[in-house]
C-alpha positions in Angstrom: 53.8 154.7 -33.4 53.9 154.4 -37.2 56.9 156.8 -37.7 58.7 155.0 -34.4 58.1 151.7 -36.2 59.8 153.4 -39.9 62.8 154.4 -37.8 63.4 151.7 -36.1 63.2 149.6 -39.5 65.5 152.0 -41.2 67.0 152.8 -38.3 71.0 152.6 -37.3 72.6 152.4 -33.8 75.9 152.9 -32.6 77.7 152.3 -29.4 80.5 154.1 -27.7 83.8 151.6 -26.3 87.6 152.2 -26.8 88.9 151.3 -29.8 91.1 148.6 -29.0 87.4 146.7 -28.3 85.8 148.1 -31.9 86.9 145.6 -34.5 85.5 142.6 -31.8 82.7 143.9 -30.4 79.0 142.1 -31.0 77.5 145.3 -32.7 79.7 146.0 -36.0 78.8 144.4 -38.6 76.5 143.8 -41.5 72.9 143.2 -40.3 69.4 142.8 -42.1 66.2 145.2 -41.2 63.1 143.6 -40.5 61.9 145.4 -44.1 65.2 143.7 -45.7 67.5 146.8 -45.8 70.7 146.8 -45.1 72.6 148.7 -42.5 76.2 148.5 -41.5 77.5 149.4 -38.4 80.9 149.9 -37.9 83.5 151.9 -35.5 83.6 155.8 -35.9 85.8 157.6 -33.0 84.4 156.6 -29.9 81.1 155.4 -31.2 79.8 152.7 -33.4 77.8 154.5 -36.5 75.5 152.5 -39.0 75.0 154.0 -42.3 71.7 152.6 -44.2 73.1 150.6 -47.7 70.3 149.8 -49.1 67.0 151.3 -50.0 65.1 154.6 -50.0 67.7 156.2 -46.8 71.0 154.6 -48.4 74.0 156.8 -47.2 72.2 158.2 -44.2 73.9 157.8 -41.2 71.4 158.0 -37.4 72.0 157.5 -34.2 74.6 157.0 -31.2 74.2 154.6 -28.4 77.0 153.9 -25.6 77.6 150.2 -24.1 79.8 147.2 -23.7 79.0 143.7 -24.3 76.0 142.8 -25.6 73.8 146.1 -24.6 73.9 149.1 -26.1 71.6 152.1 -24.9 71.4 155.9 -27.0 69.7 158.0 -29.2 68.2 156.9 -32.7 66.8 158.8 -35.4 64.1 158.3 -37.8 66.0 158.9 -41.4 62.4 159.6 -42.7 61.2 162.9 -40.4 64.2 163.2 -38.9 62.6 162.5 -34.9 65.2 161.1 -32.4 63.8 158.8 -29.9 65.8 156.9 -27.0 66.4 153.3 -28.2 68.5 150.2 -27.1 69.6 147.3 -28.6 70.7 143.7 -27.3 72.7 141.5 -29.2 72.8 137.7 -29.3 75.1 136.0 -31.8 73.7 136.9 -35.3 70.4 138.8 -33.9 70.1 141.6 -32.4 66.8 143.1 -31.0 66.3 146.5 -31.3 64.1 149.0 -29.0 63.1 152.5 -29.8 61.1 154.5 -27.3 58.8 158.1 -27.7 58.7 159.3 -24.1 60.1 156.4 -22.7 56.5 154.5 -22.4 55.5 154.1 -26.3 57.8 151.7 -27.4 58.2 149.1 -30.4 60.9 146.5 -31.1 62.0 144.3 -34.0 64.8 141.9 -34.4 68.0 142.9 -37.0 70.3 139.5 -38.4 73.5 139.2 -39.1 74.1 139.0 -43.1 
């Protein structure tokens, strides 16, 4: 659960729409971890890919996640063992509450903000 926690802190989504929708849709953008790094998540073909700015993972780039709207459902990976996990995330305005599962019954959650 430790691990799943540490990837979903420095952990990245991405979410899979046409481009026409990318540069509107609720995911991209610049949004704070709950440990205070930064990840930035931002059209890349037909997904949305979030690179890691800020602290010890800066540069990497995890996960893929497919959706519309406000919900977005994938893979995410932990940038510290490299473990994928399902995950999900649901955003709302300038927070967006993340969801990474082992299994699909051990899960933890955390909220990201908009910077």
């Amino acid at each position: 659960m430790k691990t799943l926690l540490a990837f979903i802190t420095a952990g990245a989504l991405t979410a899979c729409v046409s481009s026409a929708f990318a540069a509107s849709a609720p995911i991209v953008g610049n949004w704070r971890t709950s440990s205070g790094e930064t990840a930035k998540i931002a059209p890349c073909g037909n997904a949305y890919c979030t690179t890691i700015m800020t602290g010890q993972h800066k540069g990497k780039r995890i996960g893929q996640m497919s959706g519309s709207g406000a919900s977005y459902t994938g893979r995410i990976t932990d940038p510290s063992n490299g473990k994928t996990y399902e995950g999900s995330a649901q955003v709302s305005g300038n927070s967006m509450k993340l969801t990474g599962c082992a299994l699909k019954i051990f899960c933890k959650s955390q909220t990201w903000t908009r910077k």
